[in-house]
C-alpha positions in Angstrom: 59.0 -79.1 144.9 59.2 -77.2 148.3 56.3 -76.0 149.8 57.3 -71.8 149.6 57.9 -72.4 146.0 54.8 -74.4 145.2 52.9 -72.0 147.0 54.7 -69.0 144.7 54.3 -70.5 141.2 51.0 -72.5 141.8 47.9 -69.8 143.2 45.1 -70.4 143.4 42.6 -69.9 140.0 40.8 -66.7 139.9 39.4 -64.7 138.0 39.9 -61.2 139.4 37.6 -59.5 137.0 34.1 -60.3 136.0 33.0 -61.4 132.2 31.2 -57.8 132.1 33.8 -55.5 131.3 31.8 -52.6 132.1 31.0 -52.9 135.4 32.7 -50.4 137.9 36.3 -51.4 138.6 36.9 -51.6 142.4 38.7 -49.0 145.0 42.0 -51.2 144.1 43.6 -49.1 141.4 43.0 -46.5 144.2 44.9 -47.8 146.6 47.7 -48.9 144.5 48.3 -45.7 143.3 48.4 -44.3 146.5 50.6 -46.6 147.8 52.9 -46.4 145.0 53.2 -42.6 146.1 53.9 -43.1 149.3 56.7 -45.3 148.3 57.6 -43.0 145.5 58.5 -40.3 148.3 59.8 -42.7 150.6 63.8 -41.9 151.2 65.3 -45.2 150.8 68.6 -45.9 151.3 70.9 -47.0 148.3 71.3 -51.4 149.0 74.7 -53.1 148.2 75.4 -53.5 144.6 72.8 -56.5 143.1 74.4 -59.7 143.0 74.2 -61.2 138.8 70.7 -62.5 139.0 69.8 -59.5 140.8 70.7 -57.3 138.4 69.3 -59.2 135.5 65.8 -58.8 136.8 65.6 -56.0 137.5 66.8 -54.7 134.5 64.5 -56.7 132.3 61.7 -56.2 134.5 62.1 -52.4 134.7 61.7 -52.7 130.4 59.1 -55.0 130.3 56.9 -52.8 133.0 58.3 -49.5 131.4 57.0 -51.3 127.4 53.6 -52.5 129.3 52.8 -48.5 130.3 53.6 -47.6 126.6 51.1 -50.4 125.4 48.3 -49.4 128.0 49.1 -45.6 127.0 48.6 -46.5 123.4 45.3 -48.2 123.9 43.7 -45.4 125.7 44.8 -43.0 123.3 42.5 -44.6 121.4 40.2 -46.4 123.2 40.3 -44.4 126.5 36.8 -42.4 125.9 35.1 -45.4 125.0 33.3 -48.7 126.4 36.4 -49.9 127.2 38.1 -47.1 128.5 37.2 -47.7 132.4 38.6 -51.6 131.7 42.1 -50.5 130.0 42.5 -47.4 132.7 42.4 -49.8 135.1 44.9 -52.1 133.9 47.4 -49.0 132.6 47.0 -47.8 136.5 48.1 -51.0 137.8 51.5 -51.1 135.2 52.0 -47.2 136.1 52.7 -48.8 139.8 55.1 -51.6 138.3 56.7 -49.2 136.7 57.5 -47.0 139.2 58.8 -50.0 141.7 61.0 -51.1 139.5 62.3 -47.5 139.3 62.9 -47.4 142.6 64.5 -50.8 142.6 66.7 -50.0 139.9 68.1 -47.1 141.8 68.1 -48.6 145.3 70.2 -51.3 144.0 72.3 -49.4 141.6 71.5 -51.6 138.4 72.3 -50.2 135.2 68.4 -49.6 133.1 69.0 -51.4 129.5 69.9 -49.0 127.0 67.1 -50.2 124.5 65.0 -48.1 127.0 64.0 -45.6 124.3 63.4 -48.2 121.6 60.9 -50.2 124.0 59.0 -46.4 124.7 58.3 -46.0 121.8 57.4 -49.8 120.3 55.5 -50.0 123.3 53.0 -47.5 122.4 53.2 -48.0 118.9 52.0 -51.4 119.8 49.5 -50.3 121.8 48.2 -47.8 119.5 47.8 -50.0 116.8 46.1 -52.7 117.6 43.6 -50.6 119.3 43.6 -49.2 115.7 42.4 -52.6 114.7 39.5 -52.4 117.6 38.7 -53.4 121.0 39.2 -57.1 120.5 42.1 -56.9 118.9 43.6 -54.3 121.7 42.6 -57.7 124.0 44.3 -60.0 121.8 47.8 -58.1 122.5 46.8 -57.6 125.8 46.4 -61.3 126.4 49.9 -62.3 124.2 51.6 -59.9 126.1 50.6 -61.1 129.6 50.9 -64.7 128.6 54.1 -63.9 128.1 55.0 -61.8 131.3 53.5 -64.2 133.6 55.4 -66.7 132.0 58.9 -64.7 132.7 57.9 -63.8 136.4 57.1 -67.4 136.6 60.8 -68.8 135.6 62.4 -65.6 137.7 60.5 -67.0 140.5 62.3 -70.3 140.4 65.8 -68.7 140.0 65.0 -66.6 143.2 64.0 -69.0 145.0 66.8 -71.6 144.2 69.7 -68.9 144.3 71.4 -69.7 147.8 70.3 -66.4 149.4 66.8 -65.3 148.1 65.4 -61.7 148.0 62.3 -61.9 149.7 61.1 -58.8 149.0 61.9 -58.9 145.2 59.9 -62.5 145.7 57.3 -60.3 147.3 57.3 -57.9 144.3 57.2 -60.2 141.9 54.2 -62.8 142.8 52.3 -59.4 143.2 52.6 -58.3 140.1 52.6 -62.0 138.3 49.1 -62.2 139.7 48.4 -58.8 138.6 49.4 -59.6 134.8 47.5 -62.9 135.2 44.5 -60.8 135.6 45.2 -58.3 133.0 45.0 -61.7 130.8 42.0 -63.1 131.8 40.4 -59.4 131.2 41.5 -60.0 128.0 39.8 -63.0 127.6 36.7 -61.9 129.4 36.7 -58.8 126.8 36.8 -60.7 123.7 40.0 -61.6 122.7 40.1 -64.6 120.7 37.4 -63.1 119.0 39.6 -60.8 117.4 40.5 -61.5 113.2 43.6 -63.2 113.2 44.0 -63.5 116.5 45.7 -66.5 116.3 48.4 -64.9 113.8 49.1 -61.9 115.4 49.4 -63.5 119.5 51.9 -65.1 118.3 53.7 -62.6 116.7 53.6 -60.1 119.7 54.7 -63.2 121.8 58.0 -63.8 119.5 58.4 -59.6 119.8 57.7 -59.7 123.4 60.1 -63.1 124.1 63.1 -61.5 121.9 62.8 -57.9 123.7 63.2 -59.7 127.0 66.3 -61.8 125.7 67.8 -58.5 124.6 67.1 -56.5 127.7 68.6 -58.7 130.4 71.9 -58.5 128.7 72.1 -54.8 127.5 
């Protein structure tokens, strides 16, 4: 395996956030946010239509970050003014920038947004909103089966990229960033209580199937 991509799909093990959920999150949400608004007003110029891979990407990417900032939004609506709200705001601040790159992206490059778009709003916070329904653990467990699952799919786009004959650095760039970022979101998961939730094993794997079947639909319409 080449070095570049070695270096892409393998990192380092971290874990970004501590076991204490509570403690005060750092000055990173911040200063995402502001740099997602600086790029947000940024006047871009429009990029030569995507090539096929391209354009499958960021299509499905632009739905799975638009469905994440549902779920997040559904989970503080419930669980926002409690222990865990600090924890999940945190997380939902972080998918509010992937959102809004893949925006961008999607209009830079002229790629046509997946017309489930609506569907995946809604379902997303619907999703979100129930299982924080359930309780905090079991807002972690979907949190944890749908990052398993995104890191996952940044992980395979990652190889295509880097084996197409003319890779897009900065959508290489954009990607790892926000792979490690869901990795995180995970392991906060795990660090909250996840598989302590009831059925936890039941229901991962039924948001992973929803999760693995909205991205299947997405990249193609």
């Amino acid at each position: 395996m080449a070095p570049m991509l070695r270096s892409v799909l393998f990192r380092p093990e971290t874990r970004l956030l501590s076991v204490r959920c509570l403690s005060s999150i750092n000055a990173a949400s911040a200063a995402a946010s502001s740099s997602a608004g600086s790029e947000d007003g940024a006047d871009k110029p429009l990029r030569p239509r995507a090539n096929a891979l391209t354009d499958e990407i960021i299509r499905v990417d632009h739905a799975g970050e638009l469905g994440a900032d549902r779920i997040y939004a559904g989970q503080m609506a419930i669980l926002g003014n409690g222990p865990m709200g600090k924890t999940i705001g945190h997380m939902w601040e972080q998918e509010k920038c992937h959102r809004a790159q893949f925006e961008q992206l999607i209009q830079q490059h002229r790629v046509r947004p997946t017309v489930m778009t609506p569907i995946w709003n809604v379902a997303g916070f619907v999703l979100g909103a129930g299982t924080a329904l359930m309780g905090e653990k079991a807002a972690m467990a979907c949190t944890v089966a749908v990052e398993t699952v995104i890191v996952e799919h940044y992980n395979d786009q990652l190889r295509q990229i880097m084996e197409s004959p003319d890779p897009d650095k900065e959508l290489l760039e954009t990607i790892t960033k926000f792979r490690d970022e869901e990795q995180e979101h995970h392991d906060t998961g795990i660090d909250c209580g996840a598989e302590q939730a009831p059925f936890y094993q039941a229901m991962t794997e039924v948001i992973k199937f929803g999760c693995k079947t909205a991205i299947a639909i997405s990249k193609k319409i």
